[in-house]
Structure formats: C-alpha cells, structure tokens
C-alpha positions in Angstrom: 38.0 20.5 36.2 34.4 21.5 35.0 32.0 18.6 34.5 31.9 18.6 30.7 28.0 16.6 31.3 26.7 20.0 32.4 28.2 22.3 29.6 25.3 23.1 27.5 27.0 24.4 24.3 27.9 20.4 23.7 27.9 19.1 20.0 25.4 16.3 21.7 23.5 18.7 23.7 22.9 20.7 20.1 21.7 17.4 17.9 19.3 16.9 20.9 18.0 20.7 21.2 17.4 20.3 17.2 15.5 16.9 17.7 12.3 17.7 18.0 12.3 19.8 14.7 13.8 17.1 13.1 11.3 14.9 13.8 9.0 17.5 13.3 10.3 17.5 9.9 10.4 13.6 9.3 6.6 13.2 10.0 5.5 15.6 7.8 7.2 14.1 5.1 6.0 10.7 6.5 2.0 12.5 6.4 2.9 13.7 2.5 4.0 9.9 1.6 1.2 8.5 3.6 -1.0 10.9 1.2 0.5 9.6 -2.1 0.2 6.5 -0.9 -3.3 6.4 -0.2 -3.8 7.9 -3.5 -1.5 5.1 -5.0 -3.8 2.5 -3.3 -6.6 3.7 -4.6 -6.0 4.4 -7.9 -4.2 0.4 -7.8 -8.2 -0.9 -6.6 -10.1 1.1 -9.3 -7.4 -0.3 -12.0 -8.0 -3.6 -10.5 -12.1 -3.7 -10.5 -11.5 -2.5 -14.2 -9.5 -5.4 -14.7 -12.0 -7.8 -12.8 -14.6 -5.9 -15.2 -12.9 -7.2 -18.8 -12.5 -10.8 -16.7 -16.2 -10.7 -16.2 -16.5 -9.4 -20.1 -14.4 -12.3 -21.0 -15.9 -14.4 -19.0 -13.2 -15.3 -17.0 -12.8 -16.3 -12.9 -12.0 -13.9 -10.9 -9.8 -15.5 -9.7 -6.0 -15.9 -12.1 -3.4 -17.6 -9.6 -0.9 -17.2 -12.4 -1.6 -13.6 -12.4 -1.6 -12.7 -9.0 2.1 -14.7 -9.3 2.8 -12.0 -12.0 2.2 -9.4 -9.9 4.5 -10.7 -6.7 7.2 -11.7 -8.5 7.1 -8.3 -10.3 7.3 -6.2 -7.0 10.0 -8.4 -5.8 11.8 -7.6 -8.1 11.2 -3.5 -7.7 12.3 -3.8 -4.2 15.2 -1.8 -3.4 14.3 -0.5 0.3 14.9 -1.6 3.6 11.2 -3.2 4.2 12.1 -6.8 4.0 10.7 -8.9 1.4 8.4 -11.0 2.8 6.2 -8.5 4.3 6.4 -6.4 1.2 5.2 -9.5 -0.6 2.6 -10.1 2.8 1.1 -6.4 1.9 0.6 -7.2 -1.5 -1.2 -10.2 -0.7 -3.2 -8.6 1.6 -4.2 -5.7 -1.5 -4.9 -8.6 -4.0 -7.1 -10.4 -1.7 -9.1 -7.0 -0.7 -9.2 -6.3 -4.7 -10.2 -9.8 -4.9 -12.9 -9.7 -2.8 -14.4 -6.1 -3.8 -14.3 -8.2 -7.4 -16.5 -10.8 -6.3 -18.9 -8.5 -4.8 -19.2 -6.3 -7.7 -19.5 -9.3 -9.4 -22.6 -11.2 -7.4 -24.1 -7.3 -7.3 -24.4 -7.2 -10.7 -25.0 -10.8 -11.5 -28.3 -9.9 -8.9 -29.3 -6.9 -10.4 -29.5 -9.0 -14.1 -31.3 -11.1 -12.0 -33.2 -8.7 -10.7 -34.3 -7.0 -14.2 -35.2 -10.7 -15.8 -38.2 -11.0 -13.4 
C-alpha cells in the first residue's frame, strides 16, 4: 500500500500549496484597514483638538472625566468583534490621553503666544 503522506494531489497538501496566496491576500487587506484606520485616527485627533478648542472658548478644563466616561461606555457598547473588551477600552484610553495631552499643549502654546503679544 502507497504511503498516502507522500501523495501530493492531497486535499491537505492543496490548502497548504494555496497558503501563501492566502496570506498574501489577508495582509493586503490587513495594509487597506491599517490605512482607513490611520485615516480614522486622525480625523478622531483633529475632531478632538476642535473640541478642546470650544472648551478653551468656553472656558472650560480640558480635562471632562464625565465625558471621557461617555466616550468608553459608548464604544463598549459598539463592540461586536473578537478584540476583547478591556483592551478595546485600554486603546481608547490610550487615544484620549494622547488627544488630551496634544490639548494641553495647544492650549499652553497659545496661552504663551497671548502672552507673548501683551508684552
């Protein structure tokens, strides 16, 4: 009897010979979501420096613990994928506190350059 391990015509053998197209495939998809995500990022910063423009407007902290609650219980709720919660939620922290931060040093760079143009 013919050892079937060495017959190359093998439903196995096939998925394997069509692997690295397959994953060929998968990361080009992966570099076009990477893209949009970027983008997404992006566009989520400017929207969030405009918003830490109408709190400076309104004279408000940077700062809105309430808000930044908002927004995490909102995306929890969006969730429907296999990234578990927690570091979904551990990303978004991580965006807030960048946004945060880029905030307060838009904020100090202009409250210097009003300084700046008093003297």
């Amino acid at each position: 009897m013919p050892d079937q391990r060495q017959t190359p015509d093998r439903p196995e053998d096939a998925d394997r010979a069509g692997a690295p197209d397959l994953l060929a495939a998968l990361r080009a998809q992966i570099d076009e979501v990477d893209i949009e995500l970027v983008r997404l990022l992006d566009r989520r910063t400017w929207l969030g420096l405009e918003a830490g423009r109408a709190k400076a407007l309104a004279g408000r902290a940077v700062t809105d613990a309430t808000r930044e609650r908002e927004v995490l219980a909102h995306v929890a709720a969006a969730s429907e994928g296999p990234l578990p919660l927690e570091d979904l939620l551990a990303l978004y922290r991580q965006l807030i506190e960048t946004i945060r931060r880029l905030e307060q040093q838009e904020t100090h760079g202009l409250a210097n350059a009003r300084f700046m143009t008093r003297r």
